[in-house]
C-alpha positions in Angstrom: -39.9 -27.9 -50.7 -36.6 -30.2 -52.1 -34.4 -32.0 -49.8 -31.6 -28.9 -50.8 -34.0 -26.5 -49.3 -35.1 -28.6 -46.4 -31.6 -29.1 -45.8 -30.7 -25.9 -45.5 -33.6 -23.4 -45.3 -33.5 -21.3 -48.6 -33.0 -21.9 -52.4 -30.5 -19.0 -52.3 -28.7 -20.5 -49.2 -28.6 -24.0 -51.0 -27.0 -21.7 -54.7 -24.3 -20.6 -51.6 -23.5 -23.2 -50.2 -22.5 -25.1 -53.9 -19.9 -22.1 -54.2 -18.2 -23.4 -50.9 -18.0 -27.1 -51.5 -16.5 -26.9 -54.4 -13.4 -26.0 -52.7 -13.3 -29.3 -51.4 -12.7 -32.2 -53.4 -15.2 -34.4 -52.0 -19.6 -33.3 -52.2 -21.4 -34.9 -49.9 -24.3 -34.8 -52.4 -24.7 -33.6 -56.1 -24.4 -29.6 -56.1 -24.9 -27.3 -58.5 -21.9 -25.7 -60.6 -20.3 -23.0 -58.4 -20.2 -19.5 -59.9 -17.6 -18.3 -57.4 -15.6 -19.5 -54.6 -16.7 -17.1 -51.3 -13.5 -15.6 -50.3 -12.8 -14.7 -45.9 -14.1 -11.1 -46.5 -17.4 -12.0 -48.4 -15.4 -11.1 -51.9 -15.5 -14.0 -54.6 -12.8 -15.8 -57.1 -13.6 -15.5 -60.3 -13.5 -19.2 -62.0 -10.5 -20.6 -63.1 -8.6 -18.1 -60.8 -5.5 -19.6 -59.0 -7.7 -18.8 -56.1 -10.8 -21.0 -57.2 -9.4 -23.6 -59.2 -6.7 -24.5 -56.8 -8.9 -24.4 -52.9 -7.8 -26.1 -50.0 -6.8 -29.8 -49.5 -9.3 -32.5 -49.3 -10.4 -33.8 -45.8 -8.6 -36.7 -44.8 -11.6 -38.5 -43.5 -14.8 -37.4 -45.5 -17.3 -39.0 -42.9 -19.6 -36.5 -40.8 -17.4 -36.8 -37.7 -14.2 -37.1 -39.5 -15.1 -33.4 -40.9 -16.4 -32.4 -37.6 -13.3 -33.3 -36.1 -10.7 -31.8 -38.4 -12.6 -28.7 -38.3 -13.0 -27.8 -34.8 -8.7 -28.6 -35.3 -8.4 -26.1 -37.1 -11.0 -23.5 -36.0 -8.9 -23.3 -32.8 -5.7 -24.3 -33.9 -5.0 -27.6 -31.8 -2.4 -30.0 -33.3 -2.7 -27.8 -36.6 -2.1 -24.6 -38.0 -5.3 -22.7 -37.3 -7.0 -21.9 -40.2 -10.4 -20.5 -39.9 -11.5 -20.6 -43.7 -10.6 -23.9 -44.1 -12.2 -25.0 -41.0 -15.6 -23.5 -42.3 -15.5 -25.3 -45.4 -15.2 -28.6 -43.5 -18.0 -27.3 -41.1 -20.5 -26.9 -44.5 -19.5 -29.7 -45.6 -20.3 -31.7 -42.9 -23.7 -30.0 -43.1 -24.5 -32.3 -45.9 -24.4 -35.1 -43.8 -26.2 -34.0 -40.9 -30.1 -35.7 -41.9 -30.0 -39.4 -41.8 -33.1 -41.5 -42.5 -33.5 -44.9 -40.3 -36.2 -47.4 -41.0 -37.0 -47.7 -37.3 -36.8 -43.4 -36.1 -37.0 -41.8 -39.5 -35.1 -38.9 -40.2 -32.7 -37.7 -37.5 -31.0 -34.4 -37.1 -27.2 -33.8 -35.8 -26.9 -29.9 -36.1 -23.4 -29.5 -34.7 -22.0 -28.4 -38.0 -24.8 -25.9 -38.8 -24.6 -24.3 -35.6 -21.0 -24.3 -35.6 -21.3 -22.5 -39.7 -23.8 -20.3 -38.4 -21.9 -18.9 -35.4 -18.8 -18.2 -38.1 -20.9 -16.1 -40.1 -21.8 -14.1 -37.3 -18.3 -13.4 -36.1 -17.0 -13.5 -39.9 -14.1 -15.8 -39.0 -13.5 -17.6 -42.4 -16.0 -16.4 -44.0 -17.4 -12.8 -44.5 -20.0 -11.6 -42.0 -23.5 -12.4 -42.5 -25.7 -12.7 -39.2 -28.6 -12.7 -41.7 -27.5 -16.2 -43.0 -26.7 -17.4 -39.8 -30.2 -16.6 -38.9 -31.4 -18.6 -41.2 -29.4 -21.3 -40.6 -30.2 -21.2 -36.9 -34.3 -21.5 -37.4 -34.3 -25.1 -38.1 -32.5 -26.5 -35.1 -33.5 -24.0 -33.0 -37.7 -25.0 -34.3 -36.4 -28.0 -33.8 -35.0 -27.9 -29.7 -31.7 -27.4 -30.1 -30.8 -25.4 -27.0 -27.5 -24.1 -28.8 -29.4 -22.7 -31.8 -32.0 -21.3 -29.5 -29.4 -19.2 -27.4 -27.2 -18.1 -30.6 -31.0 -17.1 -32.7 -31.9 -15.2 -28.9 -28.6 -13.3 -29.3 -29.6 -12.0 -32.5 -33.1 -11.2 -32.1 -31.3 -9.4 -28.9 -28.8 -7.5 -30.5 -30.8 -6.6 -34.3 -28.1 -8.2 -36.1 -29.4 -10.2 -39.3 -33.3 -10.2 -37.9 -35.1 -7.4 -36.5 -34.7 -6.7 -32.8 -37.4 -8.2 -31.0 -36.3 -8.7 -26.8 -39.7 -10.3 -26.1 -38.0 -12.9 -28.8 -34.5 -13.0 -27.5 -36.1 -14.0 -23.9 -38.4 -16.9 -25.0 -35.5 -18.3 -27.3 -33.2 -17.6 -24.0 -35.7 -19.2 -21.9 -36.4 -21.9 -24.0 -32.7 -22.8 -24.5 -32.5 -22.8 -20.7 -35.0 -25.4 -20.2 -32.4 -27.3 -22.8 -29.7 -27.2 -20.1 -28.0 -23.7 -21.7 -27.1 -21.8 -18.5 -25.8 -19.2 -20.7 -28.9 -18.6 -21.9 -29.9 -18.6 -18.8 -27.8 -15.8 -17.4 -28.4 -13.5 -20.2 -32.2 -14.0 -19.6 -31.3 -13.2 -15.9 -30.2 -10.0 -17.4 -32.7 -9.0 -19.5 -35.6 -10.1 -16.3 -33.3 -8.1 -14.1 -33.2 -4.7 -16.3 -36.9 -5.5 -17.3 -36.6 -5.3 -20.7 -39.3 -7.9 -22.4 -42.9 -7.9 -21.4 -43.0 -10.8 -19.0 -40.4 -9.7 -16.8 -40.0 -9.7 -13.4 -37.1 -8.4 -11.4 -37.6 -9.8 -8.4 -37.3 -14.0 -10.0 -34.0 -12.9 -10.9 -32.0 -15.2 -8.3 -34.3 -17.9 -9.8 -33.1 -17.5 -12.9 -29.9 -17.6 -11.7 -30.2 -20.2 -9.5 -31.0 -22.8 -12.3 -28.1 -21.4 -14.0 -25.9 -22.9 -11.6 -27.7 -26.0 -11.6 -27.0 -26.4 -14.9 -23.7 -25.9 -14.8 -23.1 -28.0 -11.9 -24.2 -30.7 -13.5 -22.0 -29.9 -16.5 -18.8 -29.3 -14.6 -19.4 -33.4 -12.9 -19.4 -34.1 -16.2 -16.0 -33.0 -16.4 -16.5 -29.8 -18.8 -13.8 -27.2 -18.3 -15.9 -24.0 -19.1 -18.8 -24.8 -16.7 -16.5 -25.3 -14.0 -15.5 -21.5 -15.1 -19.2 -20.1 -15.3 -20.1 -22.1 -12.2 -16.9 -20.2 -10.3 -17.9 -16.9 -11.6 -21.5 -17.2 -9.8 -19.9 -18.4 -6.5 -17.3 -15.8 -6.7 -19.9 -13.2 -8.0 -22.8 -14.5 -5.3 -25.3 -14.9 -8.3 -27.8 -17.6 -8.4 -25.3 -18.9 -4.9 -24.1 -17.9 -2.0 -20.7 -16.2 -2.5 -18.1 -18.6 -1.9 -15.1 -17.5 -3.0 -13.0 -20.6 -2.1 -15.1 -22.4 -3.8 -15.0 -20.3 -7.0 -11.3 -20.6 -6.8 -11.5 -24.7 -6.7 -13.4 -24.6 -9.8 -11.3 -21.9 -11.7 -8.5 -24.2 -10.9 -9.9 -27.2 -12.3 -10.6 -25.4 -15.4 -7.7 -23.9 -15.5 -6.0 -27.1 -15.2 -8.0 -28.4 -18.2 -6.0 -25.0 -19.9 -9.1 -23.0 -19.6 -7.5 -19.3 -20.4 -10.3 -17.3 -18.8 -10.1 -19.5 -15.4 -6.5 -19.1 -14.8 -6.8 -15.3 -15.4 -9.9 -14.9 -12.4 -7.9 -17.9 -10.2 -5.1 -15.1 -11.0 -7.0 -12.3 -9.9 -7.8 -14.0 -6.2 -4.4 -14.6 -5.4 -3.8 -11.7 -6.8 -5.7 -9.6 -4.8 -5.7 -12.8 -1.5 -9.5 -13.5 -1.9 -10.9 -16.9 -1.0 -7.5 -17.8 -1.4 -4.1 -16.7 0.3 -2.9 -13.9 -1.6 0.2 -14.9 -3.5 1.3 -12.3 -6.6 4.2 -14.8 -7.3 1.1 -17.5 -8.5 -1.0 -14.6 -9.8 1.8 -14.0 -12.1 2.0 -17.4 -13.0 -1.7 -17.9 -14.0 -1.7 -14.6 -15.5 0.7 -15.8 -18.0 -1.1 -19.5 -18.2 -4.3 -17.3 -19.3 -2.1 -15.2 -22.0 -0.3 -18.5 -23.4 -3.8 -20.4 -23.9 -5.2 -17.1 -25.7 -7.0 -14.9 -23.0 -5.0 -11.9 -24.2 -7.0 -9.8 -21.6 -4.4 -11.5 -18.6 -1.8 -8.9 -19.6 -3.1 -5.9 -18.4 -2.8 -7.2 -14.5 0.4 -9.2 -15.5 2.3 -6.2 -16.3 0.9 -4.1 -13.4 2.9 -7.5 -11.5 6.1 -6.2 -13.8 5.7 -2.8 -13.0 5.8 -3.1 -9.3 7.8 -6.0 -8.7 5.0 -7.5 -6.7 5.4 -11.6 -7.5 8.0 -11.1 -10.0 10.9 -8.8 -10.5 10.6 -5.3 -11.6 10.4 -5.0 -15.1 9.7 -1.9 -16.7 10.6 -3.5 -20.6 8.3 -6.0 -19.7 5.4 -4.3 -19.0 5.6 -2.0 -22.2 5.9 -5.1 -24.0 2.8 -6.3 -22.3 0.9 -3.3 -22.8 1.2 -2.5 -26.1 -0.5 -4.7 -28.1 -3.5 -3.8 -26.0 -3.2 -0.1 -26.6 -2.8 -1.0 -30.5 -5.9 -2.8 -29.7 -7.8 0.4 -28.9 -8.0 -0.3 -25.0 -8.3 2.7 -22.8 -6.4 1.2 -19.5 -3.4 0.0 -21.5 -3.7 3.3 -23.3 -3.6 5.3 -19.8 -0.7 3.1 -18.5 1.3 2.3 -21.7 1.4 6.9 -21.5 2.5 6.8 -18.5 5.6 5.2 -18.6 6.6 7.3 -22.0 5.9 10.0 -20.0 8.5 8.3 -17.5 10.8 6.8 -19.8 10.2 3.9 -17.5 11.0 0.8 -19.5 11.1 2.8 -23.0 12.7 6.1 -24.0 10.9 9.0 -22.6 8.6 10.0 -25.4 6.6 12.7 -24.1 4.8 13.4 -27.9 3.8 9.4 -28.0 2.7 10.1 -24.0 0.4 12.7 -25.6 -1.2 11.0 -28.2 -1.9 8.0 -25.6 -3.3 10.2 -23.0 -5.9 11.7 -25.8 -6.9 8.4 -27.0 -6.6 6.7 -23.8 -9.4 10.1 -23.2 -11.4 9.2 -26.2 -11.4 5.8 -25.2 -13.4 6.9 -21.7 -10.4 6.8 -19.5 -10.9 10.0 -17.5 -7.4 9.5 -16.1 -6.0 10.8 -19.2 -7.2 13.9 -18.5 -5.4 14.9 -15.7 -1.5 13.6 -17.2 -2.5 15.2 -20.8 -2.9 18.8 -18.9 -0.2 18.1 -17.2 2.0 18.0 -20.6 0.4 21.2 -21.9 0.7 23.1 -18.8 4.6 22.3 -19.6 4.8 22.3 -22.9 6.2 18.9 -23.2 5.2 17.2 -26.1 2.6 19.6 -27.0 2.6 23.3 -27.5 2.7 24.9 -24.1 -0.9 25.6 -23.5 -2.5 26.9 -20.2 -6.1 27.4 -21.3 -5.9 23.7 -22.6 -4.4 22.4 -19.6 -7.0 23.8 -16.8 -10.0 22.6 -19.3 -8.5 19.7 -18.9 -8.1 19.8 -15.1 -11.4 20.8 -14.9 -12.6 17.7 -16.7 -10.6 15.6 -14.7 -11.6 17.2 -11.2 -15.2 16.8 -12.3 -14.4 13.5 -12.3 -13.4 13.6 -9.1 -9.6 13.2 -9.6 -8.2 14.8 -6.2 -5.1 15.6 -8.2 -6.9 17.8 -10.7 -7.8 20.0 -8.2 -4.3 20.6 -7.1 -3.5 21.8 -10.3 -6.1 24.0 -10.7 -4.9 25.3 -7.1 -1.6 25.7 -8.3 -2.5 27.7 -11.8 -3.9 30.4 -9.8 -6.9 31.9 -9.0 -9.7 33.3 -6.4 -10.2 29.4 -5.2 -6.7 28.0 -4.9 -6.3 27.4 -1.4 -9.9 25.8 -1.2 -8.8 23.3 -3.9 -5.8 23.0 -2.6 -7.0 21.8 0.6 -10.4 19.9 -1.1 -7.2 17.9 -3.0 -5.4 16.8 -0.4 -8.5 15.9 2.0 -10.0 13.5 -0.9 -6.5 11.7 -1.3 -6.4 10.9 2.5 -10.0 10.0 2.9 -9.4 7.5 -0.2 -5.9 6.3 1.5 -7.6 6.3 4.8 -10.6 3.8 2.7 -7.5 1.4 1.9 -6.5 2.9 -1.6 -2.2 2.7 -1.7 -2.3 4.9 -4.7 -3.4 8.1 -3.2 -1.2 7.6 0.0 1.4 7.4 -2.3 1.3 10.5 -4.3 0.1 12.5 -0.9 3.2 11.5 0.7 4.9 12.4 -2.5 3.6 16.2 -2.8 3.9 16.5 1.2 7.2 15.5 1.9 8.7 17.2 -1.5 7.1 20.6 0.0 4.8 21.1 -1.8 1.4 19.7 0.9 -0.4 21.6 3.4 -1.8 18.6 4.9 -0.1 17.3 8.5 2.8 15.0 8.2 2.2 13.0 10.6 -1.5 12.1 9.2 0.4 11.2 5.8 2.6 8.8 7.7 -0.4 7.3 9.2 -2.2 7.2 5.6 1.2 5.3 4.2 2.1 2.9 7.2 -0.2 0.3 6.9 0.4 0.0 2.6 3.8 -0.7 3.6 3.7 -2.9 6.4 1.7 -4.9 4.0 4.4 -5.1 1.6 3.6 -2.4 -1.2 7.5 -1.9 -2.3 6.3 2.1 -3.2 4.6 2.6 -0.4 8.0 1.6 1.4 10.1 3.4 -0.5 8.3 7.0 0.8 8.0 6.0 4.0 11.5 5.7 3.8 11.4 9.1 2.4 9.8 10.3 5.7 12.4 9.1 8.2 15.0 10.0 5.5 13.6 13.6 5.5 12.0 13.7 9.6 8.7 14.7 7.9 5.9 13.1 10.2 8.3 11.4 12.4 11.5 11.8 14.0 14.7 11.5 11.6 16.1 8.4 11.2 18.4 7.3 8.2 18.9 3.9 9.1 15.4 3.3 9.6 14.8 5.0 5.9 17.9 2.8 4.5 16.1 -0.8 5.8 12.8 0.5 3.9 14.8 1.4 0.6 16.4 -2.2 1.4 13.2 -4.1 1.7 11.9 -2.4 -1.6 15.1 -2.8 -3.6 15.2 -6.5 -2.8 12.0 -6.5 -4.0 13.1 -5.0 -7.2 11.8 -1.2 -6.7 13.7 0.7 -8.4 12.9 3.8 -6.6 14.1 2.4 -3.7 17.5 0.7 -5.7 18.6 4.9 -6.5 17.6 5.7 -3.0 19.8 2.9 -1.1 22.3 4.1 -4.1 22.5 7.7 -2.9 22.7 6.8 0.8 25.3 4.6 0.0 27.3 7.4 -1.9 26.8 10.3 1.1 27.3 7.5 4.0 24.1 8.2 5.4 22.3 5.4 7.4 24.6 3.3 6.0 28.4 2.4 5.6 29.9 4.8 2.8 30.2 2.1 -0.4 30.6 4.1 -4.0 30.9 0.6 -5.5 27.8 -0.7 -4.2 25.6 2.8 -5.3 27.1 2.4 -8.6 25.9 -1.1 -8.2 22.2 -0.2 -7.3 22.4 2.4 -9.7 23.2 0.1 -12.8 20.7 -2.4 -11.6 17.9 -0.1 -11.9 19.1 0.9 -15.0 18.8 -2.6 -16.8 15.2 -2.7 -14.9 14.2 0.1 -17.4 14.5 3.6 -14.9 16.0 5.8 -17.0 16.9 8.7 -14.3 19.3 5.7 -12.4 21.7 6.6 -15.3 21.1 10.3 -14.3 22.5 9.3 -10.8 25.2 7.2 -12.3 26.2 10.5 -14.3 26.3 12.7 -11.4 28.5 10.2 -9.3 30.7 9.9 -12.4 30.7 14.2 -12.7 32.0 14.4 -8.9 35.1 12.3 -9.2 38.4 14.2 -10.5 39.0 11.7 -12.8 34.8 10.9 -13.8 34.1 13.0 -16.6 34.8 10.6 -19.2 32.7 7.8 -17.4 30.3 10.9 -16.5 29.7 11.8 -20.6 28.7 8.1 -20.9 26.1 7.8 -18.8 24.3 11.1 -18.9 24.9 11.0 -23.1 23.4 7.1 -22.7 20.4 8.6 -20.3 19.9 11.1 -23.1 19.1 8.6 -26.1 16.6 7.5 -23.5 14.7 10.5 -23.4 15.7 12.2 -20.8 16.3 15.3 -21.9 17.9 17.2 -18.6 21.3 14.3 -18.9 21.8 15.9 -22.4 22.0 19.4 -20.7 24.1 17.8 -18.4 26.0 15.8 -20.7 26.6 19.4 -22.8 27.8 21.1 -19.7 30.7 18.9 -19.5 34.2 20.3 -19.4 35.7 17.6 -22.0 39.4 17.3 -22.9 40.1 15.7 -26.5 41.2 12.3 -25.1 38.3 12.4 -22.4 35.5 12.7 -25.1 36.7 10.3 -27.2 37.1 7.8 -23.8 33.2 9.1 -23.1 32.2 8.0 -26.6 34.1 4.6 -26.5 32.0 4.0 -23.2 29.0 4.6 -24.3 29.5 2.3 -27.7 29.9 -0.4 -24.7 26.8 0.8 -22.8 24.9 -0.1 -26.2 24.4 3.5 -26.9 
């Protein structure tokens, strides 16, 4: 075997790995002549293209941990420009100087750079895709003890990709690798012993497994490394391989996180999020959700925006949390999918859209959310967005009460049938035995079909269901429980009472509750009679992205002699936002000549 092929494990690999250096304008040994420059999607450049003559810039510092160094810069994009092809080019190149012969320990291996190649090829970043070179890249090191290559080899022989699957494999290189110090591999083999998948399994050595793990990674996270302060946290938080702890899980998320570890401040996030181990405090989750979005853990914007949307830690923000959404929906993930629907279904913090509400319902569907299901029949049992379509929308409902969606089953009730009442009934019991298990969701949209009418479950048990969300601070839960002593359903009337919970959730920046203080202001009810201040309310929920508050504003406008000017404005600027019941409105309008054209100059102003 030649030193090219010892180097690098195959004459083809050696032919390959010519075509890359040449890019650069220093070899770390003689090469053969390139036939083509590899390209980021496995294409080549023909010689004496722009593309293969010209290549990137040579290294500034040629030497194995100069090249190391530069490339891991600008693999991740730190101090640089990130650059992922140029970065694997440095990586090979480095390769080359990897074996070093010493008179006194002989030849000596530094692998770094192969593993790091190898792992690019199997994630195609900078290079095209080819776990079957990366495989072959990874035998040496891994032959050799390298834990790294022994866990990255074990996740291929795992998963099939660029070897045959073999699990039996995947566990030895995984155990192997452990006994390196790799608590990763580790914790997959813990997975693969737990689900007793490889012939020497055995379920119950699990929490041994485990319990090593963390060993490992205590020893790495003294030592000051970021991630295994992460991994450790995940197995006290988790109880794996530990006794739960969850304070201590959040101490070593924070030190992570501190160290800008994206992943940590999103899970330190979700335990103040949600107060576990830690005070709950939505105001820092909020903060460390967006720590974990700026170092790159995209995933910290799915619980971010829930923050926007409900003004819990941060102010409402309804723009905000469609801006936060949608790259993940783009991204093809269900939840942001479901949620990014809903508020185009809304026209809450974006023009009501109920065609784009449609098509994110079916793919949020598609995607596995089950949620879908329920909003998507609701659109074509009204024919909004969609052809109107009542077979469609009780398959639907069907799919989604299989499900076990409590709210399905009130549909169904409500198309008709021998069974309604039964459903009806069966739909309202499973939301108040969830908001009686601690869910605020389905208190809230109980007390929403109860006190609108439209419930046949007691009042007062509803009330009971919703206190407890709202004592605890859930603005929504406030706002309709305000509804309740607005309305005297499930306790005695009281306006005042229903005014100090609109209050509490408009200072909170609810919206719902901003239109509700608004309207009580305009009738004098529960409070002093203040047009100025409901306009107020009304026009701060409007800039928070509620759509309907420009509906109110409309109507307040439409009752005033001298309004219908100012009246036009804000229904016609409610209208370009989707909703299409202020255009009616807007249409209905008794307009002189000089009123409309006073209507139209508002609305220029309103940014309409």
């Amino acid at each position: 075997m030649n030193s090219l092929t010892r180097r690098h494990g195959t004459a083809a690999l050696a032919l390959w790995a010519a075509a890359t250096l040449s890019a650069c304008a220093t070899a770390p040994a003689p090469q053969p002549t390139p036939a083509a420059l590899p390209a980021a999607d496995g294409s080549a450049a023909s010689p004496g293209s722009a593309a293969a003559d010209a290549g990137p810039p040579a290294p500034e510092d040629t030497s194995r941990e100069g090249l190391l160094a530069q490339a891991a810069a600008l693999e991740t994009g730190t101090g640089v420009a990130q650059d992922e092809r140029r970065a694997f080019l440095l990586y090979y190149q480095a390769m080359g100087l990897e074996r070093t012969f010493t008179p006194r320990r002989g030849w000596r291996s530094d692998y770094r750079a192969r593993i790091a190649v190898a792992r690019m090829l199997i994630d195609g970043r900078g290079v095209g895709k080819d776990p079957a070179q990366a495989a072959n890249l990874l035998k040496l090191p891994a032959d050799e003890g390298n834990a790294l290559a022994r866990f990255e080899l074990g996740k291929l022989y795992e998963k099939g990709e660029g070897v045959p699957r073999d699990i039996d494999r995947a566990a030895a290189l995984y155990r192997a690798a452990g006994s390196g110090g790799s608590a990763a591999a580790l914790m997959n083999l813990a997975r693969l012993n737990q689900g007793g998948e490889f012939a020497e399994a055995d379920p119950q050595a699990t929490g041994s497994i485990l319990g090593d793990a963390a060993s490992a990674l205590e020893a790495r996270a003294r030592a000051g490394e970021p991630s295994a302060s992460r991994q450790l946290g995940l197995l006290y938080e988790q109880g794996r391989g530990v006794p739960q702890d969850l304070a201590r899980a959040a101490q070593l998320y924070q030190v992570a996180a501190d160290a800008g570890d994206g992943n940590a401040a999103y899970r330190l996030g979700q335990l103040h999020d949600q107060g576990q181990g830690v005070a709950a405090d939505p105001a820092k989750a909020a903060a460390l959700y967006q720590k974990a979005i700026d170092a790159g853990y995209a995933n910290a914007a799915g619980p971010l925006s829930m923050l926007y949307e409900q003004g819990r830690g941060v102010p409402q923000d309804l723009a905000r949390a469609v801006a936060l959404l949608t790259p993940m929906a783009q991204g093809g993930n269900a939840a942001a999918q479901f949620r990014l629907a809903r508020l185009y279904d809304r026209g809450a913090g974006v023009p009501a859209d109920p065609q784009e509400a449609a098509r994110l319902y079916q793919a949020a569907l598609d995607g596995g959310d089950v949620r879908g299901a329920l909003w998507l029949g609701r659109l074509y049992n009204a024919g909004r967005g969609v052809p109107r379509d009542q077979a469609r929308a009780r398959s639907l409902f069907e799919q989604a009460a299989a499900d076990g969606d409590a709210n399905a089953k009130l549909e169904l009730a409500r198309l008709g049938g021998g069974d309604a009442g039964q459903l009806q009934q069966e739909g309202e019991a499973a939301l108040l035995a969830n908001a009686q298990a601690g869910n605020a969701r389905p208190a809230i949209q109980l007390a929403r079909l109860v006190f609108g009418g439209n419930g046949v479950t007691p009042p007062e048990q509803v009330v009971a269901a919703l206190r407890p969300f709202a004592d605890q601070g859930d603005l929504t839960a406030k706002v309709e429980l305000g509804r309740a002593y607005e309305l005297g359903r499930g306790v005695a009337r009281d306006p005042a009472q229903a005014a100090a919970l609109y209050k509490a959730a408009a200072d909170g920046g609810d919206t719902g509750g901003m239109i509700r203080l608004a309207n009580l202001h305009a009738r004098g009810v529960g409070v002093a009679k203040d047009e100025a201040a409901a306009i107020a309310l009304l026009k701060q929920a409007g800039e928070r992205g509620d759509v309907y508050a420009y509906v109110r504003l409309g109507d307040l406008h439409a009752d005033r002699p001298d309004g219908k000017a100012e009246a036009f404005a804000w229904y016609s600027l409610a209208a370009r936002k989707g909703n299409a019941e202020a255009g009616r409105s807007a249409a209905a309008l008794t307009l002189t000549p000089a009123e409309r054209t006073q209507g139209e100059s508002l609305l220029r102003g309103l940014g309409g």
